[in-house]
C-alpha positions in Angstrom: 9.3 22.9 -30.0 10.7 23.3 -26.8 13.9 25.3 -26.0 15.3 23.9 -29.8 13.9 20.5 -29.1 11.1 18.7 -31.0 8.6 17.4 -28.8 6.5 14.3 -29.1 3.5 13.1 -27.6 2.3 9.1 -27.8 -0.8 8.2 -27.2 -2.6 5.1 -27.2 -6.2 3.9 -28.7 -8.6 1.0 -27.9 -11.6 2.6 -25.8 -11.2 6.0 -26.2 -13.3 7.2 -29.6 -14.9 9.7 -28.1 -12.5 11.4 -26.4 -9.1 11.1 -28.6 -9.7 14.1 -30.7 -10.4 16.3 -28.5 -6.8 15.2 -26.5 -5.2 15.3 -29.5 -6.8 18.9 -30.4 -5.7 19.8 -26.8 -1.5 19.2 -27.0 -1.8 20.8 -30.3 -3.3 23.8 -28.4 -0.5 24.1 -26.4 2.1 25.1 -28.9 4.7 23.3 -27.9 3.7 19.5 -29.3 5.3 19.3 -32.6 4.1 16.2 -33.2 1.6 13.2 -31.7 1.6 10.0 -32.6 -1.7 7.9 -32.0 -0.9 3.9 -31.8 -4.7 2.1 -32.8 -4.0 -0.7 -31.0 -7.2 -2.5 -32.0 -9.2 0.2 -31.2 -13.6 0.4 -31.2 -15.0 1.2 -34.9 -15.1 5.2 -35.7 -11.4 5.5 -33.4 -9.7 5.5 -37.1 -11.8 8.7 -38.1 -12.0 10.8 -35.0 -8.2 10.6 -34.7 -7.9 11.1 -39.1 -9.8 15.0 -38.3 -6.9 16.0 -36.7 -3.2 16.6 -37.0 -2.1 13.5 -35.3 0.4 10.4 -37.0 -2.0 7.7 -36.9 0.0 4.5 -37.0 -1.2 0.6 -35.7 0.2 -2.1 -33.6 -1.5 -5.5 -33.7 -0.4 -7.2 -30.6 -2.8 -6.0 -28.0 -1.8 -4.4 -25.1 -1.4 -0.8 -23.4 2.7 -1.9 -23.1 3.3 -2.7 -27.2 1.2 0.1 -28.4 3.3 1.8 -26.3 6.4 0.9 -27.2 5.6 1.3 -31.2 4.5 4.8 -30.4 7.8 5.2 -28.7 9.6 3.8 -31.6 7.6 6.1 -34.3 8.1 9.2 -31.9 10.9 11.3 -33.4 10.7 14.3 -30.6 14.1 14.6 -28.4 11.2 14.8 -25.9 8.6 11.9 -26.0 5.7 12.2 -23.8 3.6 9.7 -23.2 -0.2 10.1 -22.3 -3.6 8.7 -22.8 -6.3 9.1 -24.8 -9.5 9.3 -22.6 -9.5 12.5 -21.3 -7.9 11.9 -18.1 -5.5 14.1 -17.9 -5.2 17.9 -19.2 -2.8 18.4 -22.1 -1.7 21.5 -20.3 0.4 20.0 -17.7 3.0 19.3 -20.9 4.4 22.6 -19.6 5.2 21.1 -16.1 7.0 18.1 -18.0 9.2 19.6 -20.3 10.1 22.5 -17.6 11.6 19.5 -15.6 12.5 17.9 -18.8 15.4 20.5 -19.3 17.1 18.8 -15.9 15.9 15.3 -15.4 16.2 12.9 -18.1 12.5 11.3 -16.7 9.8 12.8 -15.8 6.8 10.6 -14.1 3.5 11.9 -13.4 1.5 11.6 -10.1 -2.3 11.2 -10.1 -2.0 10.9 -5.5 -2.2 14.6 -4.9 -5.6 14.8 -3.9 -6.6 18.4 -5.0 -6.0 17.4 -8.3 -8.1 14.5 -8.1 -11.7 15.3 -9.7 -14.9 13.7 -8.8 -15.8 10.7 -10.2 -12.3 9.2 -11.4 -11.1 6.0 -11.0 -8.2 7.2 -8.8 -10.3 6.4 -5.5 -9.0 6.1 -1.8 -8.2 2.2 -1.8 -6.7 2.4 -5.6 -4.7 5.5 -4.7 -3.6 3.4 -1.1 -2.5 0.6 -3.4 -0.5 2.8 -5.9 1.7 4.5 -3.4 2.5 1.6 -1.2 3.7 -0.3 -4.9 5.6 2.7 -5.4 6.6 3.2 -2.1 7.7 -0.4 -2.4 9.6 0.1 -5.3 11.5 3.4 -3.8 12.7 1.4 -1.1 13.8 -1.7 -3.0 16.1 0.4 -5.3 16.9 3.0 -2.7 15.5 5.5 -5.3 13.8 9.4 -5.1 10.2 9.9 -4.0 7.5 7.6 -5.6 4.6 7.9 -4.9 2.2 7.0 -7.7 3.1 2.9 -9.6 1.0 3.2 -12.6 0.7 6.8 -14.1 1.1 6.6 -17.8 1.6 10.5 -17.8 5.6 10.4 -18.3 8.4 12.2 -20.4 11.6 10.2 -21.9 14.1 11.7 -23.7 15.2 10.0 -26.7 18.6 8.8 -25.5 16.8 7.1 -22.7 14.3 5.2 -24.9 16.9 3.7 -26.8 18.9 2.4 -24.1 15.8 0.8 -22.5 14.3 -0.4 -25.8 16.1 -3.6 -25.8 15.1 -4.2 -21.6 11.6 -4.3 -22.2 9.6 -7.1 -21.3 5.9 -6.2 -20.8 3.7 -5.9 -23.1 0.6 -5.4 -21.1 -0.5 -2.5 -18.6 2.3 -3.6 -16.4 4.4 -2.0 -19.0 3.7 1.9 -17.2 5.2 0.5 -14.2 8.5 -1.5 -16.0 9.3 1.8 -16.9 9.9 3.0 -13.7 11.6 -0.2 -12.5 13.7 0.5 -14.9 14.5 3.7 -14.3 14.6 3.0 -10.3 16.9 0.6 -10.8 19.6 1.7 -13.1 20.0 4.9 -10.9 18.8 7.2 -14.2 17.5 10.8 -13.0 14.3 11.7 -12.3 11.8 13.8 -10.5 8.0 12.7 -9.8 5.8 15.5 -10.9 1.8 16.0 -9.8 -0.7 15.8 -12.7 -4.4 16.6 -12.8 -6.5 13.3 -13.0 -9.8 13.5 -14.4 -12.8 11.4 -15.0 -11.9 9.0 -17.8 -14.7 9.4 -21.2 -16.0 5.7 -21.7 -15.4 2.3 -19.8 -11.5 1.2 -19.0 -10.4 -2.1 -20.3 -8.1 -2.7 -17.6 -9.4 -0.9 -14.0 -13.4 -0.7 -14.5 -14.2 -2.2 -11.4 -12.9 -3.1 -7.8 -12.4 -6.5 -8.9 -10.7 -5.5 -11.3 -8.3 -3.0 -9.6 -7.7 -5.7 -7.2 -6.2 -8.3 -9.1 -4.6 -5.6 -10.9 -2.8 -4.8 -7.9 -1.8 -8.3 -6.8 -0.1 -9.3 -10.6 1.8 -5.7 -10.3 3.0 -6.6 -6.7 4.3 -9.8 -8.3 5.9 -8.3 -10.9 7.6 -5.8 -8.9 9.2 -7.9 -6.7 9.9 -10.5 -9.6 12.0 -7.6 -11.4 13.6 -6.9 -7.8 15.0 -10.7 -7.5 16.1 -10.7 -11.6 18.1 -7.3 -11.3 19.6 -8.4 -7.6 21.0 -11.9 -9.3 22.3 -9.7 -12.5 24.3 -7.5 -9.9 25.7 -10.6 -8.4 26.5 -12.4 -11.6 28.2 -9.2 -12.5 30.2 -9.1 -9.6 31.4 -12.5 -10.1 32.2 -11.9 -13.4 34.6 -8.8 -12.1 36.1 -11.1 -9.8 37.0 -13.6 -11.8 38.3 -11.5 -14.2 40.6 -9.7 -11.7 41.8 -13.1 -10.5 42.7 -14.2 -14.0 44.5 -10.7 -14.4 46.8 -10.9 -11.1 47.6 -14.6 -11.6 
Protein backbone atom coordinates (compact mmCIF):
# COMPACT_ATOMS: atom_id res chain seq x y z
CA UNK A 1 0.00 0.00 0.00
CA UNK A 2 1.05 3.26 -0.91
CA UNK A 3 -0.43 6.55 0.50
CA UNK A 4 -4.21 4.38 0.57
CA UNK A 5 -3.49 2.86 -2.77
CA UNK A 6 -2.87 -0.77 -3.55
CA UNK A 7 0.03 -1.40 -5.48
CA UNK A 8 0.77 -3.92 -8.18
CA UNK A 9 3.65 -5.26 -9.77
CA UNK A 10 3.52 -7.36 -13.26
CA UNK A 11 6.07 -9.35 -14.27
CA UNK A 12 6.69 -11.49 -16.97
CA UNK A 13 8.15 -15.29 -17.37
CA UNK A 14 9.81 -17.19 -20.26
CA UNK A 15 13.81 -17.26 -19.52
CA UNK A 16 13.93 -16.21 -16.17
CA UNK A 17 13.69 -19.50 -13.70
CA UNK A 18 16.43 -18.74 -11.89
CA UNK A 19 16.10 -15.49 -11.13
CA UNK A 20 12.04 -14.85 -10.62
CA UNK A 21 11.87 -15.76 -7.03
CA UNK A 22 14.27 -13.94 -5.84
CA UNK A 23 12.52 -10.61 -7.79
CA UNK A 24 9.47 -11.57 -6.54
CA UNK A 25 11.00 -12.12 -2.91
CA UNK A 26 12.59 -8.62 -3.45
CA UNK A 27 9.07 -6.20 -4.12
CA UNK A 28 7.66 -8.11 -1.35
CA UNK A 29 10.72 -6.89 0.70
CA UNK A 30 9.83 -3.58 0.11
CA UNK A 31 6.59 -3.27 1.92
CA UNK A 32 4.87 -1.41 -0.27
CA UNK A 33 3.83 -4.28 -3.21
CA UNK A 34 0.59 -5.52 -2.16
CA UNK A 35 0.43 -7.76 -4.77
CA UNK A 36 2.56 -9.24 -7.94
CA UNK A 37 1.28 -10.84 -10.56
CA UNK A 38 3.64 -13.33 -12.59
CA UNK A 39 2.28 -13.87 -16.37
CA UNK A 40 4.09 -17.67 -17.54
CA UNK A 41 4.10 -16.83 -20.81
CA UNK A 42 5.39 -20.21 -21.98
CA UNK A 43 8.08 -20.07 -19.69
CA UNK A 44 11.41 -22.93 -19.31
CA UNK A 45 10.37 -26.19 -17.09
CA UNK A 46 10.79 -25.49 -13.13
CA UNK A 47 9.54 -21.41 -13.85
CA UNK A 48 5.93 -22.82 -12.50
CA UNK A 49 7.65 -23.91 -9.13
CA UNK A 50 10.14 -21.22 -8.34
CA UNK A 51 7.44 -18.60 -8.80
CA UNK A 52 4.60 -21.25 -6.64
CA UNK A 53 7.46 -20.71 -3.26
CA UNK A 54 6.46 -17.41 -3.08
CA UNK A 55 3.66 -15.00 -2.60
CA UNK A 56 3.10 -14.09 -6.18
CA UNK A 57 -0.47 -14.51 -8.45
CA UNK A 58 0.83 -16.95 -10.86
CA UNK A 59 -1.45 -16.70 -13.89
CA UNK A 60 -0.64 -17.81 -17.97
CA UNK A 61 -0.99 -16.31 -21.26
CA UNK A 62 -0.57 -18.62 -24.35
CA UNK A 63 0.09 -16.26 -27.10
CA UNK A 64 3.82 -15.67 -26.92
CA UNK A 65 5.20 -12.52 -26.59
CA UNK A 66 6.83 -10.01 -23.92
CA UNK A 67 3.68 -7.44 -25.21
CA UNK A 68 0.54 -10.08 -24.46
CA UNK A 69 1.94 -11.39 -21.26
CA UNK A 70 2.02 -8.06 -20.61
CA UNK A 71 -1.01 -6.94 -21.25
CA UNK A 72 -2.85 -10.03 -19.28
CA UNK A 73 -0.75 -9.13 -16.33
CA UNK A 74 -2.04 -5.59 -16.74
CA UNK A 75 -5.51 -6.89 -17.00
CA UNK A 76 -5.20 -9.31 -13.82
CA UNK A 77 -3.34 -6.44 -11.80
CA UNK A 78 -5.89 -4.95 -9.49
CA UNK A 79 -3.39 -2.16 -7.74
CA UNK A 80 -4.52 1.63 -8.45
CA UNK A 81 -0.73 1.56 -9.18
CA UNK A 82 0.51 -1.18 -11.69
CA UNK A 83 4.14 -1.54 -12.11
CA UNK A 84 5.50 -3.26 -14.54
CA UNK A 85 9.03 -4.97 -14.43
CA UNK A 86 10.97 -7.96 -15.34
CA UNK A 87 11.84 -11.11 -14.10
CA UNK A 88 15.60 -11.57 -14.62
CA UNK A 89 17.19 -9.70 -12.12
CA UNK A 90 17.87 -6.61 -14.06
CA UNK A 91 16.64 -4.18 -12.14
CA UNK A 92 16.45 -3.70 -8.21
CA UNK A 93 13.02 -3.93 -6.69
CA UNK A 94 13.99 -1.00 -4.56
CA UNK A 95 13.60 1.64 -7.07
CA UNK A 96 9.58 0.99 -6.58
CA UNK A 97 10.05 3.79 -4.05
CA UNK A 98 11.25 6.26 -6.79
CA UNK A 99 8.06 5.15 -8.98
CA UNK A 100 5.37 5.55 -6.76
CA UNK A 101 6.98 8.96 -5.15
CA UNK A 102 6.45 10.31 -8.78
CA UNK A 103 3.40 8.27 -9.07
CA UNK A 104 1.52 10.61 -6.56
CA UNK A 105 1.97 13.46 -9.56
CA UNK A 106 2.37 11.94 -12.93
CA UNK A 107 -0.06 9.50 -14.12
CA UNK A 108 3.19 7.57 -15.97
CA UNK A 109 6.11 6.91 -14.79
CA UNK A 110 8.96 5.42 -17.33
CA UNK A 111 12.23 4.11 -16.30
CA UNK A 112 15.63 4.95 -17.81
CA UNK A 113 18.37 2.30 -17.99
CA UNK A 114 20.99 5.54 -20.04
CA UNK A 115 22.30 6.97 -16.83
CA UNK A 116 25.59 5.50 -16.95
CA UNK A 117 26.45 5.22 -13.11
CA UNK A 118 23.72 3.08 -12.81
CA UNK A 119 24.77 0.93 -15.46
CA UNK A 120 26.68 -2.33 -13.95
CA UNK A 121 29.22 -4.29 -15.67
CA UNK A 122 28.40 -6.76 -17.85
CA UNK A 123 24.66 -5.77 -18.91
CA UNK A 124 23.34 -5.76 -22.04
CA UNK A 125 22.78 -1.98 -21.90
CA UNK A 126 26.18 -1.31 -23.80
CA UNK A 127 27.45 1.97 -25.59
CA UNK A 128 26.01 1.25 -29.20
CA UNK A 129 22.54 -0.32 -27.61
CA UNK A 130 22.28 2.62 -25.22
CA UNK A 131 23.23 5.16 -28.59
CA UNK A 132 20.36 3.45 -30.29
CA UNK A 133 17.77 3.69 -27.45
CA UNK A 134 18.04 7.38 -26.90
CA UNK A 135 18.19 8.51 -30.47
CA UNK A 136 14.52 6.23 -30.79
CA UNK A 137 13.50 8.06 -27.99
CA UNK A 138 14.90 11.14 -28.79
CA UNK A 139 13.01 10.50 -32.05
CA UNK A 140 9.92 9.94 -30.59
CA UNK A 141 10.24 13.25 -28.17
CA UNK A 142 10.46 15.23 -31.13
CA UNK A 143 7.81 13.67 -33.31
CA UNK A 144 5.09 14.32 -30.59
CA UNK A 145 6.74 17.38 -29.16
CA UNK A 146 6.74 15.52 -25.77
CA UNK A 147 8.97 15.80 -22.19
CA UNK A 148 12.47 14.30 -22.00
CA UNK A 149 13.05 10.71 -23.47
CA UNK A 150 15.71 9.33 -23.33
CA UNK A 151 15.58 5.60 -22.92
CA UNK A 152 12.79 3.57 -25.98
CA UNK A 153 12.58 0.26 -24.55
CA UNK A 154 12.62 0.14 -20.64
CA UNK A 155 10.06 -2.20 -19.34
CA UNK A 156 10.50 -0.63 -15.84
CA UNK A 157 7.19 1.62 -15.87
CA UNK A 158 4.21 2.62 -13.54
CA UNK A 159 0.42 3.06 -14.88
CA UNK A 160 -2.24 3.93 -12.98
CA UNK A 161 -5.31 2.10 -13.39
CA UNK A 162 -7.38 4.74 -15.07
CA UNK A 163 -4.65 4.93 -17.72
CA UNK A 164 -4.61 1.24 -18.48
CA UNK A 165 -8.01 1.18 -19.25
CA UNK A 166 -8.17 3.93 -21.62
CA UNK A 167 -5.19 2.45 -23.58
CA UNK A 168 -6.35 -1.17 -23.27
CA UNK A 169 -8.50 -0.96 -26.39
CA UNK A 170 -5.24 1.09 -28.47
CA UNK A 171 -3.02 -1.75 -28.22
CA UNK A 172 -1.55 -3.28 -31.05
CA UNK A 173 1.73 -5.12 -30.28
CA UNK A 174 2.01 -8.03 -28.95
CA UNK A 175 5.67 -8.51 -29.21
CA UNK A 176 8.70 -6.62 -27.37
CA UNK A 177 7.67 -3.66 -29.39
CA UNK A 178 4.91 -3.52 -26.99
CA UNK A 179 7.41 -1.51 -24.07
CA UNK A 180 7.81 1.05 -26.59
CA UNK A 181 3.78 1.40 -27.90
CA UNK A 182 3.39 2.35 -24.46
CA UNK A 183 5.18 5.23 -24.63
CA UNK A 184 3.90 6.27 -28.16
CA UNK A 185 1.01 6.16 -26.61
CA UNK A 186 1.47 8.16 -23.92
CA UNK A 187 3.76 10.76 -26.15
CA UNK A 188 1.14 11.07 -28.27
CA UNK A 189 -2.07 11.69 -26.45
CA UNK A 190 -0.25 14.39 -24.43
CA UNK A 191 -0.95 12.13 -20.98
CA UNK A 192 1.61 13.26 -18.08
CA UNK A 193 4.66 11.87 -17.38
CA UNK A 194 8.19 12.13 -16.05
CA UNK A 195 11.18 9.76 -17.11
CA UNK A 196 12.85 8.45 -14.03
CA UNK A 197 16.56 6.73 -13.87
CA UNK A 198 16.65 3.05 -12.85
CA UNK A 199 19.55 0.81 -11.92
CA UNK A 200 20.27 -1.79 -14.74
CA UNK A 201 21.94 -4.82 -13.86
CA UNK A 202 23.32 -7.88 -15.42
CA UNK A 203 20.40 -9.95 -16.60
CA UNK A 204 20.48 -13.98 -14.88
CA UNK A 205 20.26 -16.34 -18.00
CA UNK A 206 20.21 -15.76 -21.91
CA UNK A 207 17.58 -12.97 -23.43
CA UNK A 208 15.22 -14.16 -25.99
CA UNK A 209 15.02 -10.96 -27.64
CA UNK A 210 18.59 -8.82 -27.38
CA UNK A 211 21.31 -11.74 -26.80
CA UNK A 212 23.57 -10.64 -29.33
CA UNK A 213 24.63 -7.59 -31.64
CA UNK A 214 22.81 -9.10 -34.34
CA UNK A 215 20.24 -9.30 -32.60
CA UNK A 216 20.07 -5.79 -31.02
CA UNK A 217 20.46 -4.53 -34.47
CA UNK A 218 17.56 -5.76 -36.18
CA UNK A 219 15.85 -5.00 -33.04
CA UNK A 220 16.54 -1.56 -33.53
CA UNK A 221 15.71 -1.30 -37.27
CA UNK A 222 11.86 -3.08 -36.80
CA UNK A 223 11.38 -0.50 -33.67
CA UNK A 224 12.56 2.47 -35.93
CA UNK A 225 9.90 1.27 -38.33
CA UNK A 226 7.41 1.02 -36.03
CA UNK A 227 7.89 4.31 -34.48
CA UNK A 228 7.59 6.24 -37.35
CA UNK A 229 4.70 3.85 -38.68
CA UNK A 230 2.63 4.87 -35.40
CA UNK A 231 3.79 8.62 -36.19
CA UNK A 232 2.13 8.58 -39.86
CA UNK A 233 -1.23 6.47 -38.34
CA UNK A 234 -1.87 9.05 -35.39
CA UNK A 235 -0.88 12.27 -37.90
CA UNK A 236 -3.76 10.90 -40.60
CA UNK A 237 -6.30 10.29 -37.34
CA UNK A 238 -5.63 14.03 -36.37
CA UNK A 239 -6.47 15.00 -39.93
CA UNK A 240 -9.43 12.80 -40.31
CA UNK A 241 -10.57 14.32 -37.09
CA UNK A 242 -10.24 17.62 -38.27
CA UNK A 243 -12.25 16.99 -41.25
CA UNK A 244 -14.81 15.49 -39.45
CA UNK A 245 -15.07 18.86 -37.20
CA UNK A 246 -15.32 20.75 -40.22
CA UNK A 247 -17.75 19.15 -41.75
CA UNK A 248 -19.73 19.09 -38.99
CA UNK A 249 -19.59 22.83 -38.40
CA UNK A 250 -20.47 23.40 -42.08
CA UNK A 251 -23.60 21.24 -41.73
CA UNK A 252 -24.39 23.25 -38.45
CA UNK A 253 -24.12 26.93 -40.02
CA UNK A 254 -25.81 25.97 -43.21
Amino acid sequence: MWHNKKVSVVLTSYNEKDSIRETIDGFFKTGVVDEVVVVDNNAEPGSIEEVRKTRARLVFEKKQGHGHALQKGMREAAGDYVILCEGDGTFNPADVYKFLSYGDEFPVVLGTRTNTSLIDPGTGMFYLRRIADVLEAKLIEYLFWTDTLTDVGCTYKLLRREVIKNLEPKWIKGDSHFVTEITLHVASRNIPFVEIPVAFRKRTGKSAVTGKFSDVAKWGVKLLVFILVFWVKMLLEKIGRKKNYDCKFKLQNL
